[in-house]
N, CA, C and O atoms as a GROMACS GRO file, in nm:
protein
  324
    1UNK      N    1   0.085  -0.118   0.000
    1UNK     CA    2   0.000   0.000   0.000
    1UNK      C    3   0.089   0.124   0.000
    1UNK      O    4   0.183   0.143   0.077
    2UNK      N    5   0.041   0.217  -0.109
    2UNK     CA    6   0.111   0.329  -0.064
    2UNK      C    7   0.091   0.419   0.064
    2UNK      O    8  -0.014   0.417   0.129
    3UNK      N    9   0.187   0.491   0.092
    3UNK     CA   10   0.147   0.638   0.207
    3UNK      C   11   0.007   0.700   0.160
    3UNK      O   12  -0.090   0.709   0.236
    4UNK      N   13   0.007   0.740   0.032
    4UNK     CA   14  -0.076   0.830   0.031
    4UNK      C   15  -0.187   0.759   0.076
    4UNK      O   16  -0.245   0.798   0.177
    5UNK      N   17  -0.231   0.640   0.000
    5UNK     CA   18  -0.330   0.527   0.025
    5UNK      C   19  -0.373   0.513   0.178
    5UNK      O   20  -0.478   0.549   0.232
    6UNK      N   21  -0.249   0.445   0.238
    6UNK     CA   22  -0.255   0.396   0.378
    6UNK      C   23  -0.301   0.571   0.497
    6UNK      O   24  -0.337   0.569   0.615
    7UNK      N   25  -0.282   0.687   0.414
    7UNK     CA   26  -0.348   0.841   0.489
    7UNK      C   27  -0.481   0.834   0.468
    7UNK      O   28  -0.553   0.880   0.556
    8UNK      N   29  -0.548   0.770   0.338
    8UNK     CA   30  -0.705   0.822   0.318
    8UNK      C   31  -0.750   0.658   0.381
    8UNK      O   32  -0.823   0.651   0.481
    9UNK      N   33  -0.704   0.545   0.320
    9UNK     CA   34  -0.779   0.442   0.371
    9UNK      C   35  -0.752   0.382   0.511
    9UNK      O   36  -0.846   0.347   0.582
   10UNK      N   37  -0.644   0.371   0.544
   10UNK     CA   38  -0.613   0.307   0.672
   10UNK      C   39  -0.540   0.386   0.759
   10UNK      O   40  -0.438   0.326   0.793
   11UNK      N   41  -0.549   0.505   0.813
   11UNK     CA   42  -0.421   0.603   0.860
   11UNK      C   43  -0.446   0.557   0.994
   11UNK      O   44  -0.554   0.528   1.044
   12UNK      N   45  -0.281   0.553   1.068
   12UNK     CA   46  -0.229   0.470   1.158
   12UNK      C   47  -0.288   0.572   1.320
   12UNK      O   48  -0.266   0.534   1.435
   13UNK      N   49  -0.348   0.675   1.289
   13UNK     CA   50  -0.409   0.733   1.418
   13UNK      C   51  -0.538   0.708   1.438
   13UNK      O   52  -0.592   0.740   1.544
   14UNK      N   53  -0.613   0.638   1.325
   14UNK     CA   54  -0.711   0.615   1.375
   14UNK      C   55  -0.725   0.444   1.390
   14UNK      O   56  -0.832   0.384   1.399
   15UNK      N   57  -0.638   0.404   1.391
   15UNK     CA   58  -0.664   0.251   1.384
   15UNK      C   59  -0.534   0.191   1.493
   15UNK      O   60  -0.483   0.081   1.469
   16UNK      N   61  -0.502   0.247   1.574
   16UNK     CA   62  -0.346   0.225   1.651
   16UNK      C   63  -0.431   0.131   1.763
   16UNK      O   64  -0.370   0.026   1.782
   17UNK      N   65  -0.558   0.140   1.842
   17UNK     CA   66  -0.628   0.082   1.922
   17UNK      C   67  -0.656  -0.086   1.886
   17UNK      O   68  -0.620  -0.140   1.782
   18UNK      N   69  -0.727  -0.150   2.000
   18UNK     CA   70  -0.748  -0.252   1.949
   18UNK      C   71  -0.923  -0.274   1.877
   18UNK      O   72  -0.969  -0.377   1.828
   19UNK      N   73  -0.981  -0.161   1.891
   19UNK     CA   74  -1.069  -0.085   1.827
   19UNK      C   75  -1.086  -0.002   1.744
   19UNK      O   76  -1.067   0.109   1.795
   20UNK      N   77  -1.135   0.010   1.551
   20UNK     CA   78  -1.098   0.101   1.490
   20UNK      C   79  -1.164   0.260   1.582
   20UNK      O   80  -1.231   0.246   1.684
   21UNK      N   81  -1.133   0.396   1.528
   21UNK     CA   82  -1.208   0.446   1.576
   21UNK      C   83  -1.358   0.452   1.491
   21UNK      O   84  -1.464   0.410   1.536
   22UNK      N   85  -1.349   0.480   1.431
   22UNK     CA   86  -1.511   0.469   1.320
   22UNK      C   87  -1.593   0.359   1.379
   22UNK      O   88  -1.714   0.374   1.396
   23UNK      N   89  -1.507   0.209   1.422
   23UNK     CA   90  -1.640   0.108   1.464
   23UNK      C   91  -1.665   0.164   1.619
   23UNK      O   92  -1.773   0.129   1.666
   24UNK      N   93  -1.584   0.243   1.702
   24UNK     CA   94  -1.671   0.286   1.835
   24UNK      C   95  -1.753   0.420   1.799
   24UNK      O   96  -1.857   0.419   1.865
   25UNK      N   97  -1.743   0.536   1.715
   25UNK     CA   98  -1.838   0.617   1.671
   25UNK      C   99  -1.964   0.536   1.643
   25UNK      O  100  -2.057   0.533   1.723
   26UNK      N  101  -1.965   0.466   1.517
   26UNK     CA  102  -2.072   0.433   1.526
   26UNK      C  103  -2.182   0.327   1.612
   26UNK      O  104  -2.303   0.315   1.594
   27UNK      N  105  -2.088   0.250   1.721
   27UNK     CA  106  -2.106   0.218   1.793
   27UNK      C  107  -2.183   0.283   1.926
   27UNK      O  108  -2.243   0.213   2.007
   28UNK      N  109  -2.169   0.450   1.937
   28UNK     CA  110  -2.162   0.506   2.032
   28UNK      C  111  -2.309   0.596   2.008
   28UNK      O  112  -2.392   0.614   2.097
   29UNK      N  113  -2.320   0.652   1.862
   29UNK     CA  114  -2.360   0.730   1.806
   29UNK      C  115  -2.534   0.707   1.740
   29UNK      O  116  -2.636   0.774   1.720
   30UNK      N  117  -2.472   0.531   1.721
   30UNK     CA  118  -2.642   0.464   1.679
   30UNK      C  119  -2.765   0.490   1.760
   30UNK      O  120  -2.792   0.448   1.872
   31UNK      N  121  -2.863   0.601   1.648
   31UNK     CA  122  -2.983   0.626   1.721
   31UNK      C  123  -3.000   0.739   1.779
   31UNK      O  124  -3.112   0.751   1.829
   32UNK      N  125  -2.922   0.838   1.793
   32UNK     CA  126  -2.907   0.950   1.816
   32UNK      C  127  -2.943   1.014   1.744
   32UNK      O  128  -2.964   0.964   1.634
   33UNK      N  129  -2.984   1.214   1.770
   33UNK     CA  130  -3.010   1.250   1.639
   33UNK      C  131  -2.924   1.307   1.598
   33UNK      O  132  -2.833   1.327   1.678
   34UNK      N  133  -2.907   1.358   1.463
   34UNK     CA  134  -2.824   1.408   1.385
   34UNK      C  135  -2.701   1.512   1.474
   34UNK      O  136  -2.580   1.492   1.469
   35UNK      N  137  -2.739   1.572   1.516
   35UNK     CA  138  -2.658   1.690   1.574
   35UNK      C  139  -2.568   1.605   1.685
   35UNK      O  140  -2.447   1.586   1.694
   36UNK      N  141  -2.683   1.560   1.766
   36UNK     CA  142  -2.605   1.449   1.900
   36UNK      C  143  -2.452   1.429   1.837
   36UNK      O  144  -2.345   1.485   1.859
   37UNK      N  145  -2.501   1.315   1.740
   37UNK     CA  146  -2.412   1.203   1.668
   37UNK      C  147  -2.308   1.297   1.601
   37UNK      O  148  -2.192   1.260   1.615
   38UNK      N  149  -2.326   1.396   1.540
   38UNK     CA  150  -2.180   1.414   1.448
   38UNK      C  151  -2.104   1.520   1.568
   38UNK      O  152  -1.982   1.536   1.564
   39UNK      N  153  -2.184   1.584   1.666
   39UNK     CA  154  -2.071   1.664   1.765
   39UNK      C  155  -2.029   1.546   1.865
   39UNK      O  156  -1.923   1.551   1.927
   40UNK      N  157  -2.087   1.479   1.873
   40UNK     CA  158  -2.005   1.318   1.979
   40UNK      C  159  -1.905   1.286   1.936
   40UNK      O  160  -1.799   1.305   1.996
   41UNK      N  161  -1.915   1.206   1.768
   41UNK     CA  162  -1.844   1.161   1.678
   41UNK      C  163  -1.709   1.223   1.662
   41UNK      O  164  -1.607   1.154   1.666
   42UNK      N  165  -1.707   1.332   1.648
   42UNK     CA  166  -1.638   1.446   1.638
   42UNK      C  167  -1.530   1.443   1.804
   42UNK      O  168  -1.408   1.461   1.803
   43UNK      N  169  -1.598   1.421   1.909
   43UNK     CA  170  -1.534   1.456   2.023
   43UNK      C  171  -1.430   1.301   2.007
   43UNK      O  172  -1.308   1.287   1.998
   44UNK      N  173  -1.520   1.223   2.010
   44UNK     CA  174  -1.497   1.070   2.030
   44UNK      C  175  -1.342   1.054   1.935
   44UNK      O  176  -1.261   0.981   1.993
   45UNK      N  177  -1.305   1.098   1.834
   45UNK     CA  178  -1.248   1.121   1.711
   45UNK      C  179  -1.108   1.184   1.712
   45UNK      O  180  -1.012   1.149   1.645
   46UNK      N  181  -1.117   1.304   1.819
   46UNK     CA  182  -1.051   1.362   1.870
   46UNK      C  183  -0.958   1.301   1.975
   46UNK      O  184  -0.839   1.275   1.961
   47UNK      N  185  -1.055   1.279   2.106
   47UNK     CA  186  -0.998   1.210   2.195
   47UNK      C  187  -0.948   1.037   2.136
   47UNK      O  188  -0.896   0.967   2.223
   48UNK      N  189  -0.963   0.987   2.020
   48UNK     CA  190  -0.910   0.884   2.009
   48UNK      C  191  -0.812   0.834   1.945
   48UNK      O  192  -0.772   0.718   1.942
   49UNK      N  193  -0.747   0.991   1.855
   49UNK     CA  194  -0.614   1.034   1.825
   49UNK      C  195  -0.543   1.089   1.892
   49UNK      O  196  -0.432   1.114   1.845
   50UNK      N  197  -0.577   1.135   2.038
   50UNK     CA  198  -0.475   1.212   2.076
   50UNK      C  199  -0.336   1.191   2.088
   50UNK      O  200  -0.310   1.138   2.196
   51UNK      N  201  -0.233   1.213   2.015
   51UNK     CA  202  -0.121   1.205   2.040
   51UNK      C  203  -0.060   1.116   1.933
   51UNK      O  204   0.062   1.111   1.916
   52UNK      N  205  -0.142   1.049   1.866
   52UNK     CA  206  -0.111   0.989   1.744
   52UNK      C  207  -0.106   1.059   1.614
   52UNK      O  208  -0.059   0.986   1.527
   53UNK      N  209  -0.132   1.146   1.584
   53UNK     CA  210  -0.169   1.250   1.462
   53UNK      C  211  -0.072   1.399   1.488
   53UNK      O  212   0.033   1.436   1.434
   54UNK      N  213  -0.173   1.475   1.614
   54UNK     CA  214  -0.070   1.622   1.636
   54UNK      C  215  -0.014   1.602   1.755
   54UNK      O  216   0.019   1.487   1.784
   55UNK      N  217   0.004   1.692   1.831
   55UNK     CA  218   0.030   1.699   1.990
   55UNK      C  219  -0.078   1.665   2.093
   55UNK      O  220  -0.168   1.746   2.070
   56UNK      N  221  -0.096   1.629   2.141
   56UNK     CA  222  -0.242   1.576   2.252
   56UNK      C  223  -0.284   1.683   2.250
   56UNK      O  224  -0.396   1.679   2.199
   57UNK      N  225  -0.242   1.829   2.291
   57UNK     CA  226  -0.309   1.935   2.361
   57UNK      C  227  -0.416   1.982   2.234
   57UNK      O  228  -0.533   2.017   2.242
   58UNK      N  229  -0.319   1.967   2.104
   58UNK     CA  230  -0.433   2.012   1.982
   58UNK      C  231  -0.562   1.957   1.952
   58UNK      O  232  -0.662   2.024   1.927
   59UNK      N  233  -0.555   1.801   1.957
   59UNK     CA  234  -0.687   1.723   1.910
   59UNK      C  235  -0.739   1.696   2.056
   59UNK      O  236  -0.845   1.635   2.037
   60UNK      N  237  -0.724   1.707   2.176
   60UNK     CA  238  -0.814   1.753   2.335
   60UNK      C  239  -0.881   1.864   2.367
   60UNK      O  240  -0.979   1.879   2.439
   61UNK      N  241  -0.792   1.971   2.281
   61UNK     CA  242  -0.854   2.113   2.246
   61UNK      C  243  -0.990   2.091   2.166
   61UNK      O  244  -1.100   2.116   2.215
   62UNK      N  245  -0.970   2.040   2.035
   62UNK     CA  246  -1.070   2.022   1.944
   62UNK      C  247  -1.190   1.895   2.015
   62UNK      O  248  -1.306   1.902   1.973
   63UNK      N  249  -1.168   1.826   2.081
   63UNK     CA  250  -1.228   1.723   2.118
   63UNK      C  251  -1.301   1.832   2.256
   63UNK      O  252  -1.423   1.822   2.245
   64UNK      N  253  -1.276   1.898   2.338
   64UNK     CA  254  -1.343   1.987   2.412
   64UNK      C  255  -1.400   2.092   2.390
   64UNK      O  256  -1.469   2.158   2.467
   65UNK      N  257  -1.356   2.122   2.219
   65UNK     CA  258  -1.447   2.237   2.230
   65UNK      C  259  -1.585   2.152   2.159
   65UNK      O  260  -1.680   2.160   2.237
   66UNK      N  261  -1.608   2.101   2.075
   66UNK     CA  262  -1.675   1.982   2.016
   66UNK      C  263  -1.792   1.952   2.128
   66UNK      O  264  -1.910   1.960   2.093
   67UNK      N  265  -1.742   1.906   2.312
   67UNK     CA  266  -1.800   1.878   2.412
   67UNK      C  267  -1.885   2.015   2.433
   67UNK      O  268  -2.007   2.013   2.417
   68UNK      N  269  -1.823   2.121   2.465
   68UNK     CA  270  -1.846   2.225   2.521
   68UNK      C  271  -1.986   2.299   2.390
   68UNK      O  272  -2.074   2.381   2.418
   69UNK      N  273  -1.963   2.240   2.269
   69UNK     CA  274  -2.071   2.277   2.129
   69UNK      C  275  -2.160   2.193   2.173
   69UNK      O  276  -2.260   2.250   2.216
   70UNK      N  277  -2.162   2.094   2.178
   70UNK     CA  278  -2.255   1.964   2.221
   70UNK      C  279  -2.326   1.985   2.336
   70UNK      O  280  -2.436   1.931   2.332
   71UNK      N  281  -2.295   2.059   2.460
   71UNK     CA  282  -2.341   2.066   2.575
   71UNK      C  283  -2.397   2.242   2.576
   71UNK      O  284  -2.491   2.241   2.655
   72UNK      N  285  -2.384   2.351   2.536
   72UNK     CA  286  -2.413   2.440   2.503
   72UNK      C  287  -2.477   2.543   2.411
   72UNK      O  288  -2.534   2.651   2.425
   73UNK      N  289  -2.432   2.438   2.280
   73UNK     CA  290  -2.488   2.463   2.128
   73UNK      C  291  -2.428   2.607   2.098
   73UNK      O  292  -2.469   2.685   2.011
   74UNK      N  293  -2.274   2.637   2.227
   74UNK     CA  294  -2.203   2.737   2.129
   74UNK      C  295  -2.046   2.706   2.129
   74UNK      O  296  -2.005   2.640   2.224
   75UNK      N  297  -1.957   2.746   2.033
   75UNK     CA  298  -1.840   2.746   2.059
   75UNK      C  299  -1.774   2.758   2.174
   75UNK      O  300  -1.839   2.805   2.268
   76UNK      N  301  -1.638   2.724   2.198
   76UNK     CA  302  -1.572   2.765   2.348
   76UNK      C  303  -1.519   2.948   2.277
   76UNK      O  304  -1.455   2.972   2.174
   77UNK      N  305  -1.566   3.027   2.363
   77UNK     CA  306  -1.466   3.118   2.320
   77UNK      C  307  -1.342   3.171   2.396
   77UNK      O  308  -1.326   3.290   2.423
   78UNK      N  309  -1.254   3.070   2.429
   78UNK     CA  310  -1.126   3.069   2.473
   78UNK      C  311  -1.068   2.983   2.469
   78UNK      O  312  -1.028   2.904   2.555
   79UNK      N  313  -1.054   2.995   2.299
   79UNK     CA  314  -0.960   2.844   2.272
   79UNK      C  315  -0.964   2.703   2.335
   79UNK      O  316  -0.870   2.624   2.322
   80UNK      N  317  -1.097   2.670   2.417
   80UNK     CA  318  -1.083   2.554   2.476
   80UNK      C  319  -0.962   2.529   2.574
   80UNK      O  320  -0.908   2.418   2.579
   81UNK      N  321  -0.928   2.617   2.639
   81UNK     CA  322  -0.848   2.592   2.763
   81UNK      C  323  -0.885   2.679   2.885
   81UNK      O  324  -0.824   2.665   2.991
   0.00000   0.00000   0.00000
């Protein structure tokens, strides 16, 4: 497989677990409504790369503000920290 390949089809931050992440999203997410599911998805996604992709603090950032959208229905406005 190539790199480029193994970035869109199989990339190694989302599959490093003994769980892909996509089969616990939708695992997590089934039955929910629309909004629920893609700001969960989204958090879930985040927190299940952390540290495999950017720096933890970046995709925990994005994975909390995601929480903080989900639980508020507004952005964090302070960078999520």
């Amino acid at each position: 497989m190539t790199d480029a390949k193994e970035t869109v089809h199989d990339p190694g931050w989302y599959t490093s677990g003994a769980v892909e992440t996509i089969a616990k999203i939708e695992a997590v997410i089934d039955g929910l409504p629309a909004r629920e599911a893609f700001l969960l998805g989204q958090i879930l996604r985040y927190a299940d790369r952390a540290g495999e992709k950017d720096d933890p603090a970046i995709d925990l950032g994005k994975a909390n503000n995601y929480a903080h959208r989900l639980i508020t229905g507004d952005w964090r406005c302070d960078g999520g920290r």
